[in-house]
MIPA-460182 format. One record per residue (C-alpha): x, y negated, z. Coordinates in nm, 3 decimals. Each point is the difference from the previous one (the first is absolute). Layout:
<pt px="X" py="Y" pz="Z"/>
...
//
This chain:
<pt px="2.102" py="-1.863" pz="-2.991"/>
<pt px="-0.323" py="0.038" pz="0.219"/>
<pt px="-0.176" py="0.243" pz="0.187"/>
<pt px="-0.346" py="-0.011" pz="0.136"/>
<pt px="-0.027" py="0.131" pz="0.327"/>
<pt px="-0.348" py="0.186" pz="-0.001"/>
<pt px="-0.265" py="0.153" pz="0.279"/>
<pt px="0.145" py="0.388" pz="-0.043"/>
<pt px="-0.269" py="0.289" pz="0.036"/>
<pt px="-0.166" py="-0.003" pz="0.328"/>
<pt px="-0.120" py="0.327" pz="-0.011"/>
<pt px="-0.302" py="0.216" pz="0.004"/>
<pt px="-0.293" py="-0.247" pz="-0.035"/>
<pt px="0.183" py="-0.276" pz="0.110"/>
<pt px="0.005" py="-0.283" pz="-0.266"/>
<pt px="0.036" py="-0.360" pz="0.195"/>
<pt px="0.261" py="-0.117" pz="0.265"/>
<pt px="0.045" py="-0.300" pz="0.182"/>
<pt px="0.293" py="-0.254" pz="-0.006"/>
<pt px="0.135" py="0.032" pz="0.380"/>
<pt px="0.327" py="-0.165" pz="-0.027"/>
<pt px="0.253" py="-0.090" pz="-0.239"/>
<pt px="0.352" py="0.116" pz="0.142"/>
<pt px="0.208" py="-0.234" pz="-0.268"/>
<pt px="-0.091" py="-0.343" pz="-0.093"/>
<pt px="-0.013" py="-0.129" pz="-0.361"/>
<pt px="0.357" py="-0.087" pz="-0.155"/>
<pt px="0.168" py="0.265" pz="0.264"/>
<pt px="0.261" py="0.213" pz="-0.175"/>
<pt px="-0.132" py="0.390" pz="0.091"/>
<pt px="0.213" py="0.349" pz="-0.043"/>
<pt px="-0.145" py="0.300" pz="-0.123"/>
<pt px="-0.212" py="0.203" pz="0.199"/>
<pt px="-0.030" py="-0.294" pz="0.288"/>
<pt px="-0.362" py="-0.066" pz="0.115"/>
<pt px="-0.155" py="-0.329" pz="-0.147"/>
<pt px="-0.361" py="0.090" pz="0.096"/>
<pt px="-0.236" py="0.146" pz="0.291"/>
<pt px="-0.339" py="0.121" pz="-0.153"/>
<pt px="-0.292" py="0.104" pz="0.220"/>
<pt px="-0.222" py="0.256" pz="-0.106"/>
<pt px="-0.337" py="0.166" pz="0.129"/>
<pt px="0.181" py="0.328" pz="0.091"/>
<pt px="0.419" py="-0.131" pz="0.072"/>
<pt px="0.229" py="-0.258" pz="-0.096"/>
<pt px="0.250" py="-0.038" pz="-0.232"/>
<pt px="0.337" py="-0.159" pz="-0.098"/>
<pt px="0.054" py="-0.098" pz="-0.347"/>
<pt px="0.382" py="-0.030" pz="-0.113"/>
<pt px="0.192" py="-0.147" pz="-0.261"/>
<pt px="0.108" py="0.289" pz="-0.255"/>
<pt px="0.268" py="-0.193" pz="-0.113"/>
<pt px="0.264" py="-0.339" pz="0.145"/>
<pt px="-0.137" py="-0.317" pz="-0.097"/>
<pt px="-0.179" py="-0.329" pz="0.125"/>
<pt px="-0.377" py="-0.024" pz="0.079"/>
<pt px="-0.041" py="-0.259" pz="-0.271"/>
<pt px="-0.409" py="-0.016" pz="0.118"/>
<pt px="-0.224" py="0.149" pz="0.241"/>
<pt px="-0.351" py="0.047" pz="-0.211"/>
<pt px="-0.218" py="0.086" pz="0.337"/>
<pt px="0.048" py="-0.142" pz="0.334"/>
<pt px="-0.071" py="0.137" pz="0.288"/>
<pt px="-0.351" py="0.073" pz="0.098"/>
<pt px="-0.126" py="0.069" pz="-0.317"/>
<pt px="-0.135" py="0.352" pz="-0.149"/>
<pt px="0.156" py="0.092" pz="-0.292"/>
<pt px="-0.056" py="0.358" pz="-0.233"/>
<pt px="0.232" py="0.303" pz="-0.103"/>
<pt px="0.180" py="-0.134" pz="-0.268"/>
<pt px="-0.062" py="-0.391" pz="0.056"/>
<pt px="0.332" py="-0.205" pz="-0.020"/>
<pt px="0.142" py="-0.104" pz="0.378"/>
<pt px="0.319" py="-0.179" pz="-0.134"/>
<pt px="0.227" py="-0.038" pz="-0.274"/>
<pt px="0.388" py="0.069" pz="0.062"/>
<pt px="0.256" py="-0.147" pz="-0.252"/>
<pt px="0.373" py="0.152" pz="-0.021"/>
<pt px="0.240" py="-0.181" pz="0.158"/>
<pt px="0.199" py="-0.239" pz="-0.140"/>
<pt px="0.321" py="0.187" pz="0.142"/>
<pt px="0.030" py="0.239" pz="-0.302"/>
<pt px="-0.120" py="0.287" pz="0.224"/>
<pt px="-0.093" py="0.303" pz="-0.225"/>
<pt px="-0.330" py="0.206" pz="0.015"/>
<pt px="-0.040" py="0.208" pz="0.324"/>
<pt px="-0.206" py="0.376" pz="0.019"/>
<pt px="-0.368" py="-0.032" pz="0.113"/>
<pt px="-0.074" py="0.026" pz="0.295"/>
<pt px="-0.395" py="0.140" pz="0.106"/>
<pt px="-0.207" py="-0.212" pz="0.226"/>
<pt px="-0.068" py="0.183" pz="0.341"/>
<pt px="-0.203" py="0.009" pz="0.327"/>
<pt px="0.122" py="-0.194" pz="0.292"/>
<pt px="0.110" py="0.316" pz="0.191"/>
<pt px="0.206" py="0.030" pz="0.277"/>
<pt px="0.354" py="0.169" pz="-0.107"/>
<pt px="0.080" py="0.319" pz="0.172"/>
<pt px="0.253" py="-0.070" pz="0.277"/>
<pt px="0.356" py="0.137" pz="-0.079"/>
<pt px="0.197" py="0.132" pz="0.213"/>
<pt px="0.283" py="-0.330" pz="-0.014"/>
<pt px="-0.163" py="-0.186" pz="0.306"/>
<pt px="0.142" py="-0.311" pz="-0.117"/>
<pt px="-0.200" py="-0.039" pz="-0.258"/>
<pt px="-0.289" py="-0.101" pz="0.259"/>
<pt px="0.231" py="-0.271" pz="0.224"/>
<pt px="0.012" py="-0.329" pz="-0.038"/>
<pt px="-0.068" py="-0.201" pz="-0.322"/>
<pt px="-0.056" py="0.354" pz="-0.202"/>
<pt px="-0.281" py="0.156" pz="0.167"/>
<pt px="-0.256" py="0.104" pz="-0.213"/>
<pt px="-0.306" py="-0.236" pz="-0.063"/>
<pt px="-0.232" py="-0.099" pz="-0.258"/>
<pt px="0.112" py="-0.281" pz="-0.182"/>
<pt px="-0.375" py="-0.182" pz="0.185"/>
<pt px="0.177" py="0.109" pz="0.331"/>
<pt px="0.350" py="-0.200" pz="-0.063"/>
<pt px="-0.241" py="-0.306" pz="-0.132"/>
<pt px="-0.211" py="0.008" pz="0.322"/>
<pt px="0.333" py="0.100" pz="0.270"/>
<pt px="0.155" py="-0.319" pz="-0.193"/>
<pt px="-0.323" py="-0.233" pz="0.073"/>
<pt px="-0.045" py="0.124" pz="0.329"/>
<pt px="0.419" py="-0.019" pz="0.089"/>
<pt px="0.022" py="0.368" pz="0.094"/>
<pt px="0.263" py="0.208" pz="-0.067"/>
<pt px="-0.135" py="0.319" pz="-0.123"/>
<pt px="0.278" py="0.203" pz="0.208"/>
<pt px="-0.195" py="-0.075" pz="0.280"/>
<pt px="-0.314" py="0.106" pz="-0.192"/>
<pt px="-0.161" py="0.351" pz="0.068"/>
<pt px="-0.147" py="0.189" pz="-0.289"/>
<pt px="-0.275" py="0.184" pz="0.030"/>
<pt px="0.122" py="0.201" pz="-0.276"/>
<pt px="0.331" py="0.034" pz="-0.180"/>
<pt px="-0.038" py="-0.320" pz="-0.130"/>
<pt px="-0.057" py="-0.349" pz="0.179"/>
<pt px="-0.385" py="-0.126" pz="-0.140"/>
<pt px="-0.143" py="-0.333" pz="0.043"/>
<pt px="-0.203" py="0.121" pz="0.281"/>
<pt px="0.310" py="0.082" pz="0.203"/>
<pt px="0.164" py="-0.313" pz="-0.028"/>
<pt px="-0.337" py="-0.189" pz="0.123"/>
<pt px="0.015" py="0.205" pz="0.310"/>
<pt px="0.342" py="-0.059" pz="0.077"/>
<pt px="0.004" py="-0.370" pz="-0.094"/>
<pt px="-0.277" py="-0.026" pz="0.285"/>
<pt px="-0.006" py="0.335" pz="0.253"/>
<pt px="-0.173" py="-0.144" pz="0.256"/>
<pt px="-0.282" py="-0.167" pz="-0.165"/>
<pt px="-0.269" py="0.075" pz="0.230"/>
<pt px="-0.273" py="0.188" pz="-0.169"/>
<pt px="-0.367" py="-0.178" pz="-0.018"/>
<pt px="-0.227" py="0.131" pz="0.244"/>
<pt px="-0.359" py="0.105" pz="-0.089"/>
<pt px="-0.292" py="-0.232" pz="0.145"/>
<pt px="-0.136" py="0.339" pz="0.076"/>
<pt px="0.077" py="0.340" pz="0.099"/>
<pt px="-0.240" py="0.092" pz="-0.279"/>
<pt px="0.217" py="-0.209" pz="-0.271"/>
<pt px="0.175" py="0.191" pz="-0.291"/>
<pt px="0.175" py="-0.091" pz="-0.321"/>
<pt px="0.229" py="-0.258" pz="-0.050"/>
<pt px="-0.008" py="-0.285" pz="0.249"/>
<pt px="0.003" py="-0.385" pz="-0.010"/>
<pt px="0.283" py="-0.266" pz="0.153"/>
<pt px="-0.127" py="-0.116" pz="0.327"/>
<pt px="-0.171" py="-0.345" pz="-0.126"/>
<pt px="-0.057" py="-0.354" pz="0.222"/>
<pt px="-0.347" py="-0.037" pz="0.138"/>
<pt px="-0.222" py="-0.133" pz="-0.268"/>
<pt px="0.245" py="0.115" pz="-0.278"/>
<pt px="-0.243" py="0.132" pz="-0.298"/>
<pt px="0.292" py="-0.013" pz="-0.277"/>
<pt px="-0.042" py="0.265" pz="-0.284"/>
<pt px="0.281" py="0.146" pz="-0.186"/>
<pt px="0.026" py="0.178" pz="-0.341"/>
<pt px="0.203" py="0.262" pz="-0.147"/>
<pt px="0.063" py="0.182" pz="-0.290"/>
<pt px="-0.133" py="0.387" pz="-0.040"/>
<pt px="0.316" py="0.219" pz="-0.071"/>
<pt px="-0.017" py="0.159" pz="-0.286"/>
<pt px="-0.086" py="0.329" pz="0.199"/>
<pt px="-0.226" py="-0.189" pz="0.170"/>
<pt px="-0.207" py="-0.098" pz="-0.237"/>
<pt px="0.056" py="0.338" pz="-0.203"/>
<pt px="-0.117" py="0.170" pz="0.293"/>
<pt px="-0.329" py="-0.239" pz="0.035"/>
<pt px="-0.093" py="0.063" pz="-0.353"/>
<pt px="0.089" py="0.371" pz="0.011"/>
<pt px="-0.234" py="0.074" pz="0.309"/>
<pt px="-0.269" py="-0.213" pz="-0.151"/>
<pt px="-0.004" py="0.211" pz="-0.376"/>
<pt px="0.022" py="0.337" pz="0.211"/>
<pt px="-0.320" py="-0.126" pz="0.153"/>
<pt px="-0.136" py="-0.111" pz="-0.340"/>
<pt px="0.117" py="0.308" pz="-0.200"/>
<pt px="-0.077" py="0.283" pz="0.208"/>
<pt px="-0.311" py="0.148" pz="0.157"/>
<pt px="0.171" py="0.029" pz="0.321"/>
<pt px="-0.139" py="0.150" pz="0.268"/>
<pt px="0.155" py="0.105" pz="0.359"/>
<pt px="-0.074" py="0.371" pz="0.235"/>
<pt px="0.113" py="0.023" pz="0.329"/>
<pt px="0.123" py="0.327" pz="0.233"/>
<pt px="0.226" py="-0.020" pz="0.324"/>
<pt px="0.276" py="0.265" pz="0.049"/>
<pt px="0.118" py="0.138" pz="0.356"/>
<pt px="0.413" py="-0.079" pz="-0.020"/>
<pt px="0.054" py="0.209" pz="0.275"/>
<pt px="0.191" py="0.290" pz="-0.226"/>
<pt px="0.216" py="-0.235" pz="-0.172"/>
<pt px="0.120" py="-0.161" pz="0.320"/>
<pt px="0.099" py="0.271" pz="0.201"/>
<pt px="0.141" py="0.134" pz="-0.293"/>
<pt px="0.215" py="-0.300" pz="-0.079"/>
<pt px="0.038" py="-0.020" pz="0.408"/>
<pt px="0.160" py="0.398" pz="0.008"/>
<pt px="0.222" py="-0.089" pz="-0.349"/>
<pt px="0.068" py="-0.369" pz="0.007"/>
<pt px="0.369" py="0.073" pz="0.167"/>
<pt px="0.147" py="0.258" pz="-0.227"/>
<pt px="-0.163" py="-0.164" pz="-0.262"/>
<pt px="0.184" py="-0.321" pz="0.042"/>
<pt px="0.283" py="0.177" pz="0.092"/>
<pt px="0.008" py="0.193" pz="-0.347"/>
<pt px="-0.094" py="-0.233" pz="-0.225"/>
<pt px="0.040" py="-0.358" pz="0.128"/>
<pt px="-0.327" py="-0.063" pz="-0.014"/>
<pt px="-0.318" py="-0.001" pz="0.222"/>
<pt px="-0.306" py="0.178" pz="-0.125"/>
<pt px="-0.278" py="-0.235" pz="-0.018"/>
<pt px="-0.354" py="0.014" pz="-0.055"/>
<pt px="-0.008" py="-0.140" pz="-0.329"/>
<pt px="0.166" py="0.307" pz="-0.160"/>
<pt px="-0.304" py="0.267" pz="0.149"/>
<pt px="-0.243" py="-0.267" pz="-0.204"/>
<pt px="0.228" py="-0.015" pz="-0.269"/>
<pt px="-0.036" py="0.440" pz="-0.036"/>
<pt px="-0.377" py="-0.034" pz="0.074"/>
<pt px="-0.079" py="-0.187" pz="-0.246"/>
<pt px="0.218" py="0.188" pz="-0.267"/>
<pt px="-0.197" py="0.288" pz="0.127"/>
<pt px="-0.334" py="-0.140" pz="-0.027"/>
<pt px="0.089" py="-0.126" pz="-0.289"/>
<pt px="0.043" py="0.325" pz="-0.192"/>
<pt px="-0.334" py="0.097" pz="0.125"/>
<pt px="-0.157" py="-0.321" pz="-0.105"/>
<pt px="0.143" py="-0.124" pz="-0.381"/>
<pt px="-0.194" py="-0.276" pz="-0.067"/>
<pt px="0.154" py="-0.148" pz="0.325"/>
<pt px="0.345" py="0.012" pz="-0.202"/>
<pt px="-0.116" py="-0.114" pz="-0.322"/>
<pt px="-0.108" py="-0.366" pz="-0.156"/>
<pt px="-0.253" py="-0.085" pz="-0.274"/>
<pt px="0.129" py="-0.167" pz="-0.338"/>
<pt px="-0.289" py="-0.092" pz="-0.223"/>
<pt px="-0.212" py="0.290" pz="-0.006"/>
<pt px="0.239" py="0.264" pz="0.117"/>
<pt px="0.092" py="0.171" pz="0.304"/>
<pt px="0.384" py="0.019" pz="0.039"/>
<pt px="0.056" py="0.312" pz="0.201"/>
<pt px="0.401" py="-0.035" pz="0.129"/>
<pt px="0.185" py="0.334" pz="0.135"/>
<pt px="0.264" py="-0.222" pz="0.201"/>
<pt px="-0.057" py="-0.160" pz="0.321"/>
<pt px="0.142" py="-0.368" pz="0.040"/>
<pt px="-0.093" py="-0.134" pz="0.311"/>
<pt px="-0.004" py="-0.377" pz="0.091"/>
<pt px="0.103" py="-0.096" pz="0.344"/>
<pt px="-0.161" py="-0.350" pz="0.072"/>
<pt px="0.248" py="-0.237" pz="0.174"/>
<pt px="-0.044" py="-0.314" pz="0.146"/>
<pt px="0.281" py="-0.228" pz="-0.062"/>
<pt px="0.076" py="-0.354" pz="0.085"/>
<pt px="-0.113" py="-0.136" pz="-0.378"/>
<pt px="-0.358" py="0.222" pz="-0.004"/>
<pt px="-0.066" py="0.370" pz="-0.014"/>
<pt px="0.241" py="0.247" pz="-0.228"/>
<pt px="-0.088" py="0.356" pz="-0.117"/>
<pt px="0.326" py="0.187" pz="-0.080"/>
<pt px="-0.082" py="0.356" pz="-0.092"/>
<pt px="0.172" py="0.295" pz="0.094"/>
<pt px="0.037" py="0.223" pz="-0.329"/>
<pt px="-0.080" py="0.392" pz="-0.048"/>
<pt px="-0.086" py="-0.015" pz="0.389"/>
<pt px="-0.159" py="0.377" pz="-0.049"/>
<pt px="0.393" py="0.092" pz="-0.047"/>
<pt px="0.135" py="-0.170" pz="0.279"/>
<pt px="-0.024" py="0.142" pz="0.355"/>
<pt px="-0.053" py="-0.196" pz="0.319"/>
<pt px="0.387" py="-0.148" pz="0.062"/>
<pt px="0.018" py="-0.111" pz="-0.371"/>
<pt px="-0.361" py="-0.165" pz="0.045"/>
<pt px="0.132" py="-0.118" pz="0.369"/>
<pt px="0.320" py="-0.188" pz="-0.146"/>
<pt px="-0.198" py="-0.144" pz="-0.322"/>
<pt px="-0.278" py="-0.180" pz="0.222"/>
<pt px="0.301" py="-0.139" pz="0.245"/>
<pt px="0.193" py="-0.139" pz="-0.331"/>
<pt px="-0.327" py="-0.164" pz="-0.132"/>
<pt px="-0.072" py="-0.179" pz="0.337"/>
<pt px="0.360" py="-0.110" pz="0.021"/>
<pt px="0.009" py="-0.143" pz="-0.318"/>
<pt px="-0.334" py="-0.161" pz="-0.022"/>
<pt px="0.130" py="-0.220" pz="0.307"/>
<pt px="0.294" py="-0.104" pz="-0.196"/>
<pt px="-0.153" py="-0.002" pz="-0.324"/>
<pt px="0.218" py="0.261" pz="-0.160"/>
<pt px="-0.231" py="0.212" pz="-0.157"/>
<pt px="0.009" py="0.024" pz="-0.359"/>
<pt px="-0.273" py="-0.020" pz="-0.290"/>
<pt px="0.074" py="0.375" pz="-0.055"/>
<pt px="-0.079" py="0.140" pz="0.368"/>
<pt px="-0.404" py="-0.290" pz="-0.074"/>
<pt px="-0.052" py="0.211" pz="-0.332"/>
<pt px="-0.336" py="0.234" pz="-0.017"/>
<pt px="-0.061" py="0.191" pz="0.281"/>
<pt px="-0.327" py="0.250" pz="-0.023"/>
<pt px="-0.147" py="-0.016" pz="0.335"/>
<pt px="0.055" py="-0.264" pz="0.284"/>
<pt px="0.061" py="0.024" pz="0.389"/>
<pt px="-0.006" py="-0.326" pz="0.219"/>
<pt px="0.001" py="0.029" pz="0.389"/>
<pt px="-0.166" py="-0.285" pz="0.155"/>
<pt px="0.064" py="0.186" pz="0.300"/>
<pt px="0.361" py="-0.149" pz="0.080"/>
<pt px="-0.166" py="-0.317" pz="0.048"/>
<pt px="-0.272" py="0.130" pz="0.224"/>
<pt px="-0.265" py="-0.012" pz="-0.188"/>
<pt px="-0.275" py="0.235" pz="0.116"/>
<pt px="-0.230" py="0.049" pz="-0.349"/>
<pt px="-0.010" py="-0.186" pz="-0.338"/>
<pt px="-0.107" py="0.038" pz="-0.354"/>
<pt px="0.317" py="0.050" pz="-0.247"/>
<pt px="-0.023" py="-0.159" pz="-0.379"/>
<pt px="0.114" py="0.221" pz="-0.295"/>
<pt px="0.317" py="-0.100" pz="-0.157"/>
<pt px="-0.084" py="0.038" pz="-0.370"/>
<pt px="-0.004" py="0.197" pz="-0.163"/>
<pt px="-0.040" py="0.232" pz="0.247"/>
<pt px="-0.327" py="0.151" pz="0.130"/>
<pt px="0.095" py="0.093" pz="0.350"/>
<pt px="0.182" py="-0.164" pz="0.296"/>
<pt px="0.029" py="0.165" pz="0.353"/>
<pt px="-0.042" py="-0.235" pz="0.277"/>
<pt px="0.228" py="0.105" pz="0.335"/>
<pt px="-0.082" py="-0.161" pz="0.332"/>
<pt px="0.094" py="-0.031" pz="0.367"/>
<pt px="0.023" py="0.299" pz="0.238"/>
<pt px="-0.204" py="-0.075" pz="0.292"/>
<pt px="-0.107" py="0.267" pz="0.289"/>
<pt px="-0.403" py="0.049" pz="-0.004"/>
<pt px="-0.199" py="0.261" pz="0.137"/>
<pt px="-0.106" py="0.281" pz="-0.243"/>
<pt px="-0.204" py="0.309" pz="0.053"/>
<pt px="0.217" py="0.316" pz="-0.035"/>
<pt px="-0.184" py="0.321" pz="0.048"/>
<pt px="-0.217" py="-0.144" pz="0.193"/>
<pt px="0.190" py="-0.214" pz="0.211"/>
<pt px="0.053" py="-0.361" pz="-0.009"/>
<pt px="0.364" py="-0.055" pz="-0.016"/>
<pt px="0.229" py="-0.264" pz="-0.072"/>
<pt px="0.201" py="0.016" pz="-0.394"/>
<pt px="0.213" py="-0.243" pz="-0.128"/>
<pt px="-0.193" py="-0.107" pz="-0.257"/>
<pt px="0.047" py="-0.137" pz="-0.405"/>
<pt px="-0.290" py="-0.163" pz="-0.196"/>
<pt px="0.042" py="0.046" pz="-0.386"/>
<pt px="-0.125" py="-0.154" pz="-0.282"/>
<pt px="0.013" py="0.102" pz="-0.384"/>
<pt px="-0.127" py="-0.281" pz="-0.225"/>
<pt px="-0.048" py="0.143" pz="-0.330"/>
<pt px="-0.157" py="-0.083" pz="-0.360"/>
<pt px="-0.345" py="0.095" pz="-0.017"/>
<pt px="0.011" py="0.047" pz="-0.400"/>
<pt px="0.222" py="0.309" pz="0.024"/>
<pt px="0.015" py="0.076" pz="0.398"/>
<pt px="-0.349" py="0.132" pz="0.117"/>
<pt px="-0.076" py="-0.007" pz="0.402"/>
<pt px="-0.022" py="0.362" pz="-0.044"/>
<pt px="0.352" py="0.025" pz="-0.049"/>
<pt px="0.146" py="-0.318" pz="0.189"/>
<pt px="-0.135" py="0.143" pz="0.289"/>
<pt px="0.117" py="0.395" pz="-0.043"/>
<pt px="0.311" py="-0.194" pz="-0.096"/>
<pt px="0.059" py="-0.186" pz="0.363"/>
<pt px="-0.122" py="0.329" pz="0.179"/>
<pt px="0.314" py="0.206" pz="-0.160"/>
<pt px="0.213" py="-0.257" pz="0.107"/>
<pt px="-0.125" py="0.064" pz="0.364"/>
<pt px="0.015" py="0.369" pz="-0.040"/>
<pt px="0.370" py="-0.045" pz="-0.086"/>
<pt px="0.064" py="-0.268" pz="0.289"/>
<pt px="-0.145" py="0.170" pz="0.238"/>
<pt px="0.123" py="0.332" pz="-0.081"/>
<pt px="0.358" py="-0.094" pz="-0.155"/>
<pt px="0.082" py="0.372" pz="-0.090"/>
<pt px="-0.269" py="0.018" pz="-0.302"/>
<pt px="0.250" py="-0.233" pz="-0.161"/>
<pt px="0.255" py="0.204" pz="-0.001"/>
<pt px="-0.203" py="0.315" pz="-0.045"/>
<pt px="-0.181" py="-0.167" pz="-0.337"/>
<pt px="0.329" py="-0.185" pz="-0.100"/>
//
């Protein structure tokens, strides 16, 4: 008896995947619920398993190739040992398994990887006890580093230079190289182009004085940590301020769908990561309910896992309004793009002391520039720009949160 091994539901808007790498080879004799497949997607990856014992009689895509929900990956026969049918078992992320407390579990031979880990330690001869993970499981990315530690890094031809950076090359050397987009990649590049396309997008700019939030986060940052085992950030304050300006604003919180205005009474905020594989929004559910420790841990988990790729389809889904801080990697100003179908997007950016007039005196502020870039069908100026001015009411003056909370 056969069984076709299919692309499983990919989730919200999510219909193609790549082929990354085939775990079993055709004719190898599988047990139920073992990996046989890595699939890349625009959002995560995924491991498809066998839902029953058997033999991977043929392998229908190889890898590299996109294939479709439901398309056909490989055909598994019974084996020929008499073996009986087995329960199904569900195809799921490639997330890293909670450690337990039996320590064992991560020595030797039996520490946790992904099955593309033990492929790449076993290339690479390194024995992934030695590896360290980055999170509670060993990725690809951690074996890499440890099979070379002290690569030395590539140094810029300038002290201007940023993104990634080239081999050193041979004098005269004018070699080329090509590579494929990731399926992110090229998700993203597509995405950021139809946001452009779509939307009448427009951007308004203000500047907040940070000098409230700091010394507040300067007086509290020690019993804070101390209590709740995390440090407050700066994120969280933006995170509030914009639920805040959001209630006074709608239309910031809302999308259009044909030739209606969906109004939504929940706030679902994206935080914009940058990961290794190309920007990820997770989103941080019913954020108006949470206070600033619950909003403190959930950014710190999304970070975390966006470096070691555990975040699942479920925290990508929806998300109303979107925060990214371009500020972490010093940038000074820039122009956000909507992430459909969402009209607004807040723009942080990098602190810098300036000198600003304060009753009359010039004195020097740590300083933010912001930047809301916001659909132009449904967003007027009018409002993106009353919109950006409560948010520096409430960052400047962090008690009208909690008074108007």
């Amino acid at each position: 008896m056969s069984t076709n091994i299919v692309v499983p539901e990919l989730g919200e808007s999510v219909v193609e995947a790549r082929v990354a790498k085939w775990l079993k080879k055709q004719g190898d004799t599988v047990n139920a619920g073992e990996p046989l497949v890595e699939l890349e997607t625009e959002k995560i990856d995924l491991e498809v398993s066998a839902d029953r014992a058997g033999v991977l009689a043929s392998i229908k895509h190889q890898e590299g190739a996109d294939v479709k929900v439901g398309e056909v990956l490989a055909v598994l026969e019974e084996s020929t040992n008499g073996a009986g049918k087995v329960p199904t078992v569900p195809v799921v992320p490639v997330v890293p398994e909670v450690q337990g407390a039996k320590g064992a579990e991560n020595k030797g031979a039996d520490k946790k990887a992904t099955p593309t880990a033990k492929n790449v330690a076993k290339a690479h001869d390194v024995k992934l006890a030695a590896v360290e993970s980055t999170g509670a499981r060993v990725t690809k990315q951690d074996v890499l580093k440890a099979a070379a530690p002290e690569a030395p890094k590539p140094q810029p031809a300038s002290p201007q230079a940023r993104g990634p950076q080239a081999p050193p090359r041979e004098q005269g050397d004018r070699s080329e190289r090509r590579e494929r987009m990731t399926k992110r990649r090229a998700t993203i590049a597509r995405r950021l182009v139809e946001a452009q396309h779509t939307a009448a997008m427009l951007t308004t700019f203000n500047e907040v004085d940070m000098t409230a939030v700091m010394q507040l986060r300067e007086r509290r940052k020690e019993a804070f940590t101390k209590k709740y085992g995390v440090g407050v950030g700066i994120a969280s304050f933006f995170v509030k301020a914009s639920i805040g300006a959001l209630k006074a604003f709608p239309q910031i919180n809302a999308e259009i769908q044909g030739d209606e205005i969906v109004f939504k009474n929940y706030y679902d905020i994206g935080m914009a990561v940058g990961a290794e594989g190309g920007l990820v929004v997770p989103v941080i559910r019913d954020a108006d309910r949470k206070g600033f420790v619950d909003i403190e841990l959930a950014i710190r988990d999304f970070a975390k896992r966006a470096q070691d790729g555990s975040l699942t389809l479920e925290d990508l889904k929806g998300g109303t309004f979107t925060i990214t801080n371009g500020g972490v990697f010093g940038s000074l100003m820039s122009t956000p793009i909507l992430n459909p179908p969402q009209v607004g997007i807040l723009g942080l950016h990098k602190i810098a002391d300036r000198a600003v007039a304060v009753s009359g005196q010039v004195v020097i502020r740590p300083m933010m520039y912001l930047a809301l870039s916001y659909d132009h069908r449904l967003v007027d100026g009018r409002e993106a720009v009353q919109f950006l001015v409560k948010i520096k009411e409430y960052i400047e003056d962090p008690a009208w949160m909690l008074l108007e909370s």
